[in-house]
MMTF fields as JSON, N, C-alpha, C and O atoms, coordinates in Angstrom:
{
  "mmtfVersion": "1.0.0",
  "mmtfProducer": "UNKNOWN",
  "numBonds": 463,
  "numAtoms": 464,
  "numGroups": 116,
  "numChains": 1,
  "numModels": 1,
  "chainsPerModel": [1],
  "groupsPerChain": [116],
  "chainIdList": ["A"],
  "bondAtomList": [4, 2, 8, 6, 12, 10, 16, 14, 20, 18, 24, 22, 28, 26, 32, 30, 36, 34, 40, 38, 44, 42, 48, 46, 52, 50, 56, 54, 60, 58, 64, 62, 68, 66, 72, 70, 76, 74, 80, 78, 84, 82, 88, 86, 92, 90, 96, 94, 100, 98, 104, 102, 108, 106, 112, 110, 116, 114, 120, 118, 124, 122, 128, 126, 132, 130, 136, 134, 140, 138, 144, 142, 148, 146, 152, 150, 156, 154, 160, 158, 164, 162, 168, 166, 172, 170, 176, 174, 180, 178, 184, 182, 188, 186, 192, 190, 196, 194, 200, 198, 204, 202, 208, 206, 212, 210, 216, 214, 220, 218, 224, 222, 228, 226, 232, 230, 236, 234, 240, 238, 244, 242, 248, 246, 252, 250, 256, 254, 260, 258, 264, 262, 268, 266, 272, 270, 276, 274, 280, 278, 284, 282, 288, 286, 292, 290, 296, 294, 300, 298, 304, 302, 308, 306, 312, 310, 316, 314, 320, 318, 324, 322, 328, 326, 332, 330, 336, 334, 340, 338, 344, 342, 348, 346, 352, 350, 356, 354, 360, 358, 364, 362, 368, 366, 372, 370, 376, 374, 380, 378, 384, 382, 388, 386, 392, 390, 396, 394, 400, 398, 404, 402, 408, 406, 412, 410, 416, 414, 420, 418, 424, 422, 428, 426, 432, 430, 436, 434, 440, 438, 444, 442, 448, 446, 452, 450, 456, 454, 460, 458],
  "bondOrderList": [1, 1, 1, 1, 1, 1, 1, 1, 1, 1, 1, 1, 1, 1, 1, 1, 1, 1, 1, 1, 1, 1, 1, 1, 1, 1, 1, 1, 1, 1, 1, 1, 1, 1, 1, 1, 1, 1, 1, 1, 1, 1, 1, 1, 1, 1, 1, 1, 1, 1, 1, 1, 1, 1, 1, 1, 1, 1, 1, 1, 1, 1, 1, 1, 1, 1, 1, 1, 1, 1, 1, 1, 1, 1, 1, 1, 1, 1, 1, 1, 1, 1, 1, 1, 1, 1, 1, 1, 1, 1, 1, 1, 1, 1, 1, 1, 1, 1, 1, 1, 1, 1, 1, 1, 1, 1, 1, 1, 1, 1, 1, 1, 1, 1, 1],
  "groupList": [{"groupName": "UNK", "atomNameList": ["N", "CA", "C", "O"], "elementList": ["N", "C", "C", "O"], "formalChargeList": [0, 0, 0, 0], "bondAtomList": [1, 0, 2, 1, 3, 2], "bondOrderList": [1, 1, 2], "singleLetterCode": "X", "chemCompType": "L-PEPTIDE LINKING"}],
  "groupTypeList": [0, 0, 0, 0, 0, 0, 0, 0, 0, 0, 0, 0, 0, 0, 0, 0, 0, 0, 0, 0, 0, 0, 0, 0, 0, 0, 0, 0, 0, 0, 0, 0, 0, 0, 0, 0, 0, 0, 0, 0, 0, 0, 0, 0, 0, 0, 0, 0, 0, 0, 0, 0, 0, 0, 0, 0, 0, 0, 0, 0, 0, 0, 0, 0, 0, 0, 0, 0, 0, 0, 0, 0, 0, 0, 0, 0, 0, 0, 0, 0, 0, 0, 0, 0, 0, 0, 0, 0, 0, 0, 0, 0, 0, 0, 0, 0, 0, 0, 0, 0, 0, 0, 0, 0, 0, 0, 0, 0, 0, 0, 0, 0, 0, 0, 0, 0],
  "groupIdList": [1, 2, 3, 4, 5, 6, 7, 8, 9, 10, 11, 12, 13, 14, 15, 16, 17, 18, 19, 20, 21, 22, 23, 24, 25, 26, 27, 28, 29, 30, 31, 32, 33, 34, 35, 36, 37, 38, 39, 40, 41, 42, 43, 44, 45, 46, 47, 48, 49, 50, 51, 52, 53, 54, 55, 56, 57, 58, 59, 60, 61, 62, 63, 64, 65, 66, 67, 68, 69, 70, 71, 72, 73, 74, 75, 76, 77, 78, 79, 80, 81, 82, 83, 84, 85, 86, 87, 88, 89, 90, 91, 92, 93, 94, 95, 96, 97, 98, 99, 100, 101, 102, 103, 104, 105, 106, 107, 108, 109, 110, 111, 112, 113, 114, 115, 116],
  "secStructList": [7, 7, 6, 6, 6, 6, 6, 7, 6, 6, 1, 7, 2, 2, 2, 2, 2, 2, 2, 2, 2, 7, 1, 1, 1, 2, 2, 2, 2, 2, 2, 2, 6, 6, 6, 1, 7, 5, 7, 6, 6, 6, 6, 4, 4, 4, 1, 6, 6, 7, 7, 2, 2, 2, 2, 2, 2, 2, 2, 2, 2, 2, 2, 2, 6, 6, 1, 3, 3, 3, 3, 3, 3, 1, 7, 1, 1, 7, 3, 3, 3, 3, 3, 3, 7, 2, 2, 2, 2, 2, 2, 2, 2, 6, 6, 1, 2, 2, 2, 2, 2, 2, 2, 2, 2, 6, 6, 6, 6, 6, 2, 2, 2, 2, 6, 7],
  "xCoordList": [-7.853, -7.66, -6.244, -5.337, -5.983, -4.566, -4.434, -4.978, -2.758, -1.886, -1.953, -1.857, -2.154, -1.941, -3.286, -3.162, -4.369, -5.635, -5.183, -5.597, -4.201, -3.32, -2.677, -2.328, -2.466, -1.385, -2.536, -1.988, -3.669, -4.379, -4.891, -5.549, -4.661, -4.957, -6.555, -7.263, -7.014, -8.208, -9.367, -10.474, -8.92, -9.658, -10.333, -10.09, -11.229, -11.637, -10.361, -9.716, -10.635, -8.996, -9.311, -8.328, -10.804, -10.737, -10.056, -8.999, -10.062, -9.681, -8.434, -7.796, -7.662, -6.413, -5.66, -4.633, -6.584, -5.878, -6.121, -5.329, -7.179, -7.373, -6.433, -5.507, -6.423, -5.196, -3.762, -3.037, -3.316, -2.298, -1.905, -0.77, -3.049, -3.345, -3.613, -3.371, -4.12, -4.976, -4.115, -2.919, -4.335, -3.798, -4.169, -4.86, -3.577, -3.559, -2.843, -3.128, -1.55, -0.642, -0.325, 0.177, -0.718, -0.399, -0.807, -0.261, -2.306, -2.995, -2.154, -1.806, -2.076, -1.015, 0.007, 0.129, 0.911, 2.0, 1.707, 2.304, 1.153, 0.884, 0.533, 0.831, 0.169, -0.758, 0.864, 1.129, 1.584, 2.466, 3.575, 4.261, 3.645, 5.043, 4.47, 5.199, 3.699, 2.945, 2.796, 2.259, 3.703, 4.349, 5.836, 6.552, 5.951, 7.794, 8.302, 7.524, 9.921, 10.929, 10.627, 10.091, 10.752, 10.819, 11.353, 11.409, 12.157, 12.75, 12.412, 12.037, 12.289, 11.37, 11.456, 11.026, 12.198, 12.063, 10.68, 9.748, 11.506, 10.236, 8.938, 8.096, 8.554, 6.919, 6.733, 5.663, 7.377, 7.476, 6.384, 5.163, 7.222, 6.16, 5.377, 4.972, 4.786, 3.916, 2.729, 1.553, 3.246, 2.231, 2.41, 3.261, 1.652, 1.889, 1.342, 0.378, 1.72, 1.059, 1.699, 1.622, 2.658, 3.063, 4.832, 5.797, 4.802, 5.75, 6.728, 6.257, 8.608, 9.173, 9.044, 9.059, 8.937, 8.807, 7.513, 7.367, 6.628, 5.547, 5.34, 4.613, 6.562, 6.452, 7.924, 8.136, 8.609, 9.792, 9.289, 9.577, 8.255, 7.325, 6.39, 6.173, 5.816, 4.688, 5.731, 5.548, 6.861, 7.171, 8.303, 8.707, 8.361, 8.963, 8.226, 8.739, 6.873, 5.845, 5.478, 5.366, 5.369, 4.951, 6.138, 5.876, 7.51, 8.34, 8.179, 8.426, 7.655, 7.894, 6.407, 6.308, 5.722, 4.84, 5.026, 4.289, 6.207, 6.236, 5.791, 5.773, 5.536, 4.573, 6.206, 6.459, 6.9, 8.099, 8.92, 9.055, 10.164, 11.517, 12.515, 12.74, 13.356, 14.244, 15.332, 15.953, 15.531, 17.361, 17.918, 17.403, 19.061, 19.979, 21.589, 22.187, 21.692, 22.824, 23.968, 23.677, 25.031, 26.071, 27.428, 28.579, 26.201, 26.887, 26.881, 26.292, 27.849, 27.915, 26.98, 27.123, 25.844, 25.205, 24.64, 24.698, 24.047, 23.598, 21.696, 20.919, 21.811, 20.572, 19.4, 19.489, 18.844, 17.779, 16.754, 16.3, 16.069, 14.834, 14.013, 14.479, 12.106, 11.762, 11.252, 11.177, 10.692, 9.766, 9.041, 9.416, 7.517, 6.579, 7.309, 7.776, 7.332, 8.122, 6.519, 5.363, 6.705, 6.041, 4.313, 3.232, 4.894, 4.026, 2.451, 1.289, 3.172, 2.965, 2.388, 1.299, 2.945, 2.034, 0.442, -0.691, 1.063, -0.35, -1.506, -2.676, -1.137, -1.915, -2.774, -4.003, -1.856, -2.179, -2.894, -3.994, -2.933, -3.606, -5.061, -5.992, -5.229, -6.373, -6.746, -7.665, -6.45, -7.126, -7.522, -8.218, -7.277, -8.074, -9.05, -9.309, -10.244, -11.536, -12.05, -13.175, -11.605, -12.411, -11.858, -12.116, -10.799, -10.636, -11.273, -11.517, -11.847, -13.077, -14.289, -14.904, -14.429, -16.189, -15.998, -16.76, -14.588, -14.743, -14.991, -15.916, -14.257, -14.115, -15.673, -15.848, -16.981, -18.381, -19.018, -19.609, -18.822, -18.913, -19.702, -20.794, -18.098, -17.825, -18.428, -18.467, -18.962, -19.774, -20.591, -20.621, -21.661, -23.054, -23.243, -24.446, -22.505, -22.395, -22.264, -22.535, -21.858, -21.739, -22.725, -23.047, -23.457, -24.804, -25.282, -25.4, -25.778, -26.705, -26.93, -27.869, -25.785, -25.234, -26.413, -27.278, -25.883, -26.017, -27.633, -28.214, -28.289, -30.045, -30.385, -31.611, -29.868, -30.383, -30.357, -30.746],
  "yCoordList": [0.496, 1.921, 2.132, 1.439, 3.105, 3.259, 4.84, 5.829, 3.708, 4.684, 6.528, 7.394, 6.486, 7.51, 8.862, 10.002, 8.389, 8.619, 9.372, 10.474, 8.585, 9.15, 10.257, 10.756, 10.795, 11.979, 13.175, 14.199, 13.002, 13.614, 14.86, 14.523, 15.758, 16.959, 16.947, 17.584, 16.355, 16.862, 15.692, 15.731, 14.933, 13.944, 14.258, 15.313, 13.321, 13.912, 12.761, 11.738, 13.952, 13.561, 12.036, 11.303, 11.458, 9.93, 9.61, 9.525, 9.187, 8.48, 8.427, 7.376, 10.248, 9.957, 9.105, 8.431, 9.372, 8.546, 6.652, 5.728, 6.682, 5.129, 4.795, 4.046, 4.953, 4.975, 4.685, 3.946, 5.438, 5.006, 3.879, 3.41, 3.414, 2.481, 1.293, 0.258, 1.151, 0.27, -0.949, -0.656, -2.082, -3.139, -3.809, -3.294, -5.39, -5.861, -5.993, -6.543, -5.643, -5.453, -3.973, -3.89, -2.808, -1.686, -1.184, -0.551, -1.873, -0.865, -2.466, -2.038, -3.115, -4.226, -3.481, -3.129, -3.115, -3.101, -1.808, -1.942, -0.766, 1.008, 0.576, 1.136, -0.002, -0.797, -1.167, -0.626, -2.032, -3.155, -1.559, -1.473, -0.762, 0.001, 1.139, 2.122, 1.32, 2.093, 2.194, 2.991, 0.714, 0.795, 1.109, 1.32, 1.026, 1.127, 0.693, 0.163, 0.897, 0.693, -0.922, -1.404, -2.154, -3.384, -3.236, -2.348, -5.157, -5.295, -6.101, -7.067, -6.375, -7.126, -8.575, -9.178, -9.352, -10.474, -10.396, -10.959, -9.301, -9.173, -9.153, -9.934, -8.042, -7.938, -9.367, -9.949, -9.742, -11.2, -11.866, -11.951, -12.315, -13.248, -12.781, -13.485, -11.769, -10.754, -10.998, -11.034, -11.158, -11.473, -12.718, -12.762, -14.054, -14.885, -14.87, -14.117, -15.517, -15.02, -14.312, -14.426, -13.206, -12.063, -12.495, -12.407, -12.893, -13.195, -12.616, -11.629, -12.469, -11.752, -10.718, -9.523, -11.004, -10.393, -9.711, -8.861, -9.854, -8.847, -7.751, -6.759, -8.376, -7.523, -6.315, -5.257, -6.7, -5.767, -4.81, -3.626, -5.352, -4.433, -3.385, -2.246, -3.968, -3.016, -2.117, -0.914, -2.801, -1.425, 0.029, 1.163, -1.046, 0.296, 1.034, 2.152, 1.071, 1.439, 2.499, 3.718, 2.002, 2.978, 3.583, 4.509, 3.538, 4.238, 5.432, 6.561, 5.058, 5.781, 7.582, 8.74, 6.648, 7.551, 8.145, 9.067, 7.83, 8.846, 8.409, 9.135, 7.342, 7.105, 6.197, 6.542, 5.407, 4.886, 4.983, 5.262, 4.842, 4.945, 4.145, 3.633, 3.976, 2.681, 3.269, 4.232, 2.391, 2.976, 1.581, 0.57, 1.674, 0.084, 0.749, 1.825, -0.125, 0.187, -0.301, -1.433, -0.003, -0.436, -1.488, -1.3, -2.885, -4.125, -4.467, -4.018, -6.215, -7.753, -8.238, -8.082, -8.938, -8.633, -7.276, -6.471, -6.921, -5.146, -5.677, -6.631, -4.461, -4.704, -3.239, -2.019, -3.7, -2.955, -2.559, -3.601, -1.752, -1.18, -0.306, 0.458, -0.542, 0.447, 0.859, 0.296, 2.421, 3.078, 3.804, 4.05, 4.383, 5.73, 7.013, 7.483, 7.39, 8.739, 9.999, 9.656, 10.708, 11.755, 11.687, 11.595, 11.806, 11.56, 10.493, 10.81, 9.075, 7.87, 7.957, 7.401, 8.564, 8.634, 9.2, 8.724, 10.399, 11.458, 10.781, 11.089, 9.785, 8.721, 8.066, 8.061, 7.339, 5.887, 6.992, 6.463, 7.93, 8.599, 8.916, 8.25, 9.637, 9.413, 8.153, 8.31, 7.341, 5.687, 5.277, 4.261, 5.773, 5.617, 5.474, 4.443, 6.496, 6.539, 5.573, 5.124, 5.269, 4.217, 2.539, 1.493, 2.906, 1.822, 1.243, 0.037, 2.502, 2.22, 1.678, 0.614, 2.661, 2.503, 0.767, -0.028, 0.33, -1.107, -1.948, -2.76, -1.813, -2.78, -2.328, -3.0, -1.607, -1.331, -2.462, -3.441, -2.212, -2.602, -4.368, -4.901, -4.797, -6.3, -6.462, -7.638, -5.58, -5.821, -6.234, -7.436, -5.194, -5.737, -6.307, -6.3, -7.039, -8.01, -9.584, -10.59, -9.572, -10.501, -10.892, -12.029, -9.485, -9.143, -9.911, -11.039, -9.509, -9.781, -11.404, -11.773, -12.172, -13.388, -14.263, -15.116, -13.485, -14.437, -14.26, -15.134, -13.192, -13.085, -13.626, -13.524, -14.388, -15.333, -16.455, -17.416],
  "zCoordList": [-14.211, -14.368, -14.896, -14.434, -15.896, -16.399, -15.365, -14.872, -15.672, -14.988, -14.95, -14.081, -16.301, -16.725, -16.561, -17.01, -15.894, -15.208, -14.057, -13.697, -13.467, -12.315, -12.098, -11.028, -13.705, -13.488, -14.563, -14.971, -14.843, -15.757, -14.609, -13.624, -14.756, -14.059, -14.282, -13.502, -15.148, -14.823, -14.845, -15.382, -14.297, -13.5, -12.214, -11.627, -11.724, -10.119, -9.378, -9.609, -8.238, -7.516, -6.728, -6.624, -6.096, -6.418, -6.88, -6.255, -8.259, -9.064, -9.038, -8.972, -9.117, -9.173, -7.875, -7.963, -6.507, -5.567, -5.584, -5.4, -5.808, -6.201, -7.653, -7.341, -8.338, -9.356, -8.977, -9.642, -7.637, -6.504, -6.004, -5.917, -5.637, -4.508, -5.233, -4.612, -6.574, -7.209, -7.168, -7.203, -7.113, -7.033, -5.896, -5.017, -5.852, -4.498, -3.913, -2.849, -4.125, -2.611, -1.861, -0.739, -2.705, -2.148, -0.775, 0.128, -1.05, 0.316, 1.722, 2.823, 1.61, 2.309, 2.65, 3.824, 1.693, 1.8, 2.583, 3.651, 2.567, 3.386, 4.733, 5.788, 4.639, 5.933, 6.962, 8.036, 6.368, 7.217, 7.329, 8.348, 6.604, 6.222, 7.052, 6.919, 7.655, 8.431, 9.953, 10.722, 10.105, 11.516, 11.806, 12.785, 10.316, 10.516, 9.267, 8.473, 8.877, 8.117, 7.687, 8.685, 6.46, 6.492, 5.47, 4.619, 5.758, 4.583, 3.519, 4.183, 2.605, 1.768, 1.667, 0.683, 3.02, 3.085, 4.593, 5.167, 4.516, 5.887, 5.336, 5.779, 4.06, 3.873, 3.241, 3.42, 2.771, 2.022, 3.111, 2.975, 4.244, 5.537, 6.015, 6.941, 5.9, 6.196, 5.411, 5.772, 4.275, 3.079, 2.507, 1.618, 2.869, 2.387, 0.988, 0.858, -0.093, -1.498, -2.307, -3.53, -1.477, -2.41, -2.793, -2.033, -3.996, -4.717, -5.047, -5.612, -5.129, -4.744, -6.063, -5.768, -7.276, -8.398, -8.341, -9.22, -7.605, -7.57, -6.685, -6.753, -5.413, -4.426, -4.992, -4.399, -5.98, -6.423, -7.168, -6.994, -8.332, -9.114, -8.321, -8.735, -7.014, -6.437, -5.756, -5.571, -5.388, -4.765, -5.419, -5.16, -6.375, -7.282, -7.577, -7.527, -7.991, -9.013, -7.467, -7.592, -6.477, -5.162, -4.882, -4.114, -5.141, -5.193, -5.905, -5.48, -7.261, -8.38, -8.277, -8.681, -7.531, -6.635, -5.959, -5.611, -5.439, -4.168, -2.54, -1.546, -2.631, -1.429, -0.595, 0.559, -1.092, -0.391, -0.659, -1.85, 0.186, -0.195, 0.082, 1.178, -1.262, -0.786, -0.407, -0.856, 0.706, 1.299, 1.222, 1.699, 0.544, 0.113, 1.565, 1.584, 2.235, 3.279, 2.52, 2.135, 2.161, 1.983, 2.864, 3.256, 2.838, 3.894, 3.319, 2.336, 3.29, 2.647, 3.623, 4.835, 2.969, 2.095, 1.894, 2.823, 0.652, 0.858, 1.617, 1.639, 2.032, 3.364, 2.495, 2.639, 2.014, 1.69, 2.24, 2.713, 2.506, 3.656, 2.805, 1.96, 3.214, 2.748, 3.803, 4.896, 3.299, 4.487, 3.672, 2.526, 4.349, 3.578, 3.716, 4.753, 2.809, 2.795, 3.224, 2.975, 3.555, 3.894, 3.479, 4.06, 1.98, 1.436, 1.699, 1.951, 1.477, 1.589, 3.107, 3.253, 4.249, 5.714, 5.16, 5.09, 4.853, 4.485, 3.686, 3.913, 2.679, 1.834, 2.824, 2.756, 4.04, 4.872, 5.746, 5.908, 6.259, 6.807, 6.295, 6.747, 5.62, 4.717, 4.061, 3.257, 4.13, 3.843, 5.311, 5.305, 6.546, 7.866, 8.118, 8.739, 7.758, 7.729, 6.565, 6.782, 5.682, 4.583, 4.872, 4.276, 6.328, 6.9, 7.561, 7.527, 8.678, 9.95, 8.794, 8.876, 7.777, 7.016, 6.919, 7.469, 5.942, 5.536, 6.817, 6.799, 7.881, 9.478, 9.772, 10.789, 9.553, 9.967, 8.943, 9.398, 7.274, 6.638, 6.801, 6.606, 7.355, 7.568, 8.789, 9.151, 9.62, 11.178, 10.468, 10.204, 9.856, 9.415, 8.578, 8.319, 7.72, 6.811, 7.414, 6.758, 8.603, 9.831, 10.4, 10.746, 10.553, 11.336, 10.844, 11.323, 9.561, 8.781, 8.087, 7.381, 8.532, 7.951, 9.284, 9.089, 10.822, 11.561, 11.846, 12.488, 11.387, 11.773, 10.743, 10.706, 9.467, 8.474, 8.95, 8.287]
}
């Protein structure tokens, strides 16, 4: 899906929110940033897989959304932190219920594995 789907007013608003989210580390990263402030060595071990150049790109690009915010502290070394900004709660909030549907999802897909 292009980006730019995202900001088309006259799309159905799906799309524009999956357009958000689209990728594979975002709905991760809403998820982990959803208990609290981290720092990106932190989501780093959090996410094994997620590479530091991919995890700098996803979270700018979710910056650039609106959904997080970087606060850089002014220490030796500089100490960088992100968190969901307002926004970004209200997102992870509404991705709740298509959280429960997927965790039902994977019940009866289980189910259904073990009566075969």
């Amino acid at each position: 899906m292009t980006r730019s789907r995202a900001e088309d007013p006259d799309v159905c608003g799906v799309t524009a929110a999956i357009a958000v989210i689209d990728g594979k580390w975002k709905t991760a990263l809403l998820w982990l940033l959803e208990s609290g402030p981290r720092r990106p060595g932190q989501l780093r071990r959090e996410l094994p897989g997620l590479s530091e150049k991919v995890l700098t790109a996803t979270l700018r690009e979710m910056a650039g959304d609106g959904l997080v915010e970087r606060e850089v502290h002014d220490v030796l070394p500089l100490k960088t932190v992100y968190s969901l900004t307002p926004f970004g709660r209200e997102l992870s909030e509404a991705l709740a219920p298509l959280s429960d549907w997927g965790h039902r999802r994977l019940e009866v897909l289980a189910e259904a594995r073990r009566s075969s």
